[in-house]
MARSE-476301 format. One line per 4 residues: for each residue x, y, z of C-alpha. Coordinates in steps of 0.1 Angstrom, whole numbers, padded with zeros to 4 digits. Example, Ala and Ser with C-alpha at 12.3 -4.5 7.8 and 13.67 -1.06 7.14 Angstrom:
// residues 2
0123:-0045:0078; 0137:-0011:0071 .
END
This chain:
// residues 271
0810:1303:0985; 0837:1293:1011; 0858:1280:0991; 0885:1290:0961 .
0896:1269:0933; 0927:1271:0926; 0948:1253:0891; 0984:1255:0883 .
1004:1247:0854; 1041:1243:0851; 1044:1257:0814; 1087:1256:0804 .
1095:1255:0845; 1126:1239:0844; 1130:1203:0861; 1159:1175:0868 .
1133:1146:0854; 1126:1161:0817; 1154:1155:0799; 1138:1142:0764 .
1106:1141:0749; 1088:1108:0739; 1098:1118:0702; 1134:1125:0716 .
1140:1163:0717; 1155:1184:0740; 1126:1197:0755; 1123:1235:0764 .
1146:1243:0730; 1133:1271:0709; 1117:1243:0687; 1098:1231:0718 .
1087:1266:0733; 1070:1274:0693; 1053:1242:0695; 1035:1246:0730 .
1029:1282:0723; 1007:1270:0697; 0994:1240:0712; 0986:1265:0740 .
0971:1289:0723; 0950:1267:0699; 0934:1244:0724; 0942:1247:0762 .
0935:1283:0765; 0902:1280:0747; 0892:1252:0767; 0899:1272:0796 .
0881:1301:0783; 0853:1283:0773; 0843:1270:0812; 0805:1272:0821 .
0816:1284:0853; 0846:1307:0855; 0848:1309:0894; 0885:1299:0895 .
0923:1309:0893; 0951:1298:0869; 0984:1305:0880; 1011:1295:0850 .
1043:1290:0862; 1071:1299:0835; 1106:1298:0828; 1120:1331:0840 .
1145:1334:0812; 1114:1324:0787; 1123:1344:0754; 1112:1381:0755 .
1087:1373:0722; 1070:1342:0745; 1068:1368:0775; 1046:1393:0750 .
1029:1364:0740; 1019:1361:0780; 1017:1393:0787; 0988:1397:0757 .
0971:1366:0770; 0970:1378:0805; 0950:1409:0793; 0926:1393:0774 .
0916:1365:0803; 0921:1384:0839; 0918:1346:0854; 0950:1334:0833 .
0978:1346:0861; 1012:1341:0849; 1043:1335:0872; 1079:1334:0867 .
1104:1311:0881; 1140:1291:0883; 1125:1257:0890; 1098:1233:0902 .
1108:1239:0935; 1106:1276:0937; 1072:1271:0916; 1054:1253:0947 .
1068:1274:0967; 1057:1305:0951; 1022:1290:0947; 1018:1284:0985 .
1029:1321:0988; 1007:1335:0962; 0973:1315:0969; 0963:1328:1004 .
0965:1367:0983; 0929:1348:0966; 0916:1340:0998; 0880:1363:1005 .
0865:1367:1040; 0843:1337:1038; 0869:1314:1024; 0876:1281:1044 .
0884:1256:1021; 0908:1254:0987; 0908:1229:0960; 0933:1228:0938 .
0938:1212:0905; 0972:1207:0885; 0970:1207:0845; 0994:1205:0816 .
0996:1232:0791; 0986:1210:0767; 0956:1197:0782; 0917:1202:0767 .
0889:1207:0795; 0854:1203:0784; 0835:1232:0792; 0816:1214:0822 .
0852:1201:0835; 0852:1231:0862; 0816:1231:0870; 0819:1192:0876 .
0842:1196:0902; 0826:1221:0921; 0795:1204:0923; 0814:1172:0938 .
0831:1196:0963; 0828:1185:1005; 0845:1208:1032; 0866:1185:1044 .
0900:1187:1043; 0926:1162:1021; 0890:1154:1002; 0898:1140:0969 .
0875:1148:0939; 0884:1122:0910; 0876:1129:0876; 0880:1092:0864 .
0866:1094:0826; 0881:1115:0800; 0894:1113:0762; 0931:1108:0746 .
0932:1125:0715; 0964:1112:0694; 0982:1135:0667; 0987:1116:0637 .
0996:1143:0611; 0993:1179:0606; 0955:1182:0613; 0945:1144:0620 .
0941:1119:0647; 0925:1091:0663; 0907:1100:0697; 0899:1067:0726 .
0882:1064:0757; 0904:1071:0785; 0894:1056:0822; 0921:1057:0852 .
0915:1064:0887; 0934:1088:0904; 0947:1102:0867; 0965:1134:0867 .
0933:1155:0866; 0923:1150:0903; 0912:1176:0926; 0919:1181:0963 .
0900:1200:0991; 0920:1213:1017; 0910:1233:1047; 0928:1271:1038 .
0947:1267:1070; 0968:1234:1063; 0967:1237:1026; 0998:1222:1006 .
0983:1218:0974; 0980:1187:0949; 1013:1189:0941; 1020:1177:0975 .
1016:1141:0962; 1022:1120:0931; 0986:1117:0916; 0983:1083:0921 .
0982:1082:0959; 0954:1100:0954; 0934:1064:0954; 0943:1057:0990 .
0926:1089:1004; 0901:1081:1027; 0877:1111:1019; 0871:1110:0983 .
0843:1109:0959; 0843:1110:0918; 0828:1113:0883; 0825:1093:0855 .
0792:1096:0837; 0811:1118:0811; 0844:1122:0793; 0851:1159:0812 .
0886:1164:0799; 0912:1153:0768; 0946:1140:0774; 0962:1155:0740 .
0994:1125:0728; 1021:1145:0706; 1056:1138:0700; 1065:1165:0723 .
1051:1147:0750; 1071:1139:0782; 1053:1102:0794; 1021:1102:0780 .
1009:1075:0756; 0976:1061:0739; 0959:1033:0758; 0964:1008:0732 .
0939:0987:0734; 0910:1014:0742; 0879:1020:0719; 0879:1048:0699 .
0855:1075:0690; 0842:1081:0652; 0831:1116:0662; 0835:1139:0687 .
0821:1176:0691; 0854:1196:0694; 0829:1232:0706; 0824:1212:0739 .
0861:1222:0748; 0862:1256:0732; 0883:1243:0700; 0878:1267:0666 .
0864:1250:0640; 0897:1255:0620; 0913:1237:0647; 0899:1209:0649 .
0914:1177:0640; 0900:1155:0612; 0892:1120:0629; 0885:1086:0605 .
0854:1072:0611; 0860:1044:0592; 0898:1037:0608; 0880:1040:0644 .
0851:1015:0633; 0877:0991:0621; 0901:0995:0648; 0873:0988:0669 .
0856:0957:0653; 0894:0940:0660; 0893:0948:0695; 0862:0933:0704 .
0878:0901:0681; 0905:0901:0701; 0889:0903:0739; 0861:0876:0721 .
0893:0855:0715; 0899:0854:0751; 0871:0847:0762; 0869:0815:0743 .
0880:0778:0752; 0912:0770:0747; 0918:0738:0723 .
END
């Protein structure tokens, strides 16, 4: 191939912007780092894990005063999945630095192209998410590959949720193609300028990714008025079935008979 695929995640980096979480926290706090850790380990590391096609990188970008127990933690999770590459830094600018530093080391003979993908640490991929953007990939350089159609899965209690249809263009789990020569990155922009890219192509046949809503969230939120899903088939992102989250049927089919009252009521005449 002559290309490498690249993702980063900024795990507990710290950053000027995040000063509370949507459920009002001090984010990074001890009480923050156990509840990532296990988001982490429960559901984004399996998804990652679970990917038809493992031909990429995944540099982690931590804190580098993370707690000692955290860095064990990393250290384990490191040996168990060589692709998991974990980093440690003082701040989001030193991260991108260190990951235009870093990447070229991944670059093989035959390499001309990069495309690199930026994820939370508390996102789920479906096991095709990888595989998808490959197969979209073009050499041609600042080419956008636009995964437009995912899921929002929204914690409601311990081990229950409601999950909708989530559909945005240019949403944060875009791609970009650069030529290995002028590469900056898709942290080089905010992911919504993605849209105005002239070379750009996308996907939305499928849901290929899940957009997890906690309280520990920074901006995230459910689309409020989006359909939900009575059932969902948690294997397609690597999720234990002791991990999966117990979704209402019968809330989603009544949430969803409103809706479509709702969007009817618009639609007719006004008296």
């Amino acid at each position: 191939m002559n290309f490498i695929h690249i993702i980063t995640t900024r795990f507990n980096v710290p950053t000027s912007v995040w000063t509370e979480t949507r459920g009002g926290s001090k984010p990074l706090s001890e009480e923050w780092l156990k509840d990532r850790f296990e988001i982490f380990q429960k559901y984004c590391l399996p998804s990652f894990e679970n990917q038809s096609n493992k031909n990429f990188i995944w540099l982690v970008f931590f804190d580098v005063n993370t707690p000692r127990k955290y860095k064990l933690e990393i250290e384990k999770t490191q040996k168990e999945f060589s692709l998991f590459q974990p980093f440690f830094v003082h701040d989001f600018e030193e991260m991108h630095r260190k990951a235009l530093e870093i990447i070229p080391s991944f670059f093989e003979e035959n390499t001309q192209f990069l495309i690199s993908t930026d994820l939370d640490n508390d996102d789920f991929l479906h096991r095709e998410f990888i595989e998808t953007v490959q197969q979209k990939f073009e050499p041609k350089h600042d080419f956008v590959i636009d995964l437009k159609r995912g899921l929002q899965l929204t914690k409601t209690a311990e081990n229950k949720a409601f999950i909708n249809l989530f559909y945005m263009v240019s949403n944060p789990f875009v791609s970009l193609v650069e030529d290995k020569n002028s590469f900056r990155t898709v942290l080089k922009e905010e992911h919504l300028k993605y849209r105005n890219y002239k070379n750009y192509t996308a996907f939305d046949s499928e849901p290929r990714f899940i957009q997890y809503i906690h309280t520990n969230n920074l901006v995230n939120s459910s689309e409020k008025n989006a359909e939900r899903i009575i059932d969902l088939k948690f294997c397609n992102y690597g999720i234990a079935k002791e991990d999966e989250f117990q979704i209402s049927k019968s809330e989603a089919i009544f949430f969803n008979m409103k809706r479509k009252w709702r969007l009817l009521r618009k639609l007719l005449p006004k008296k």
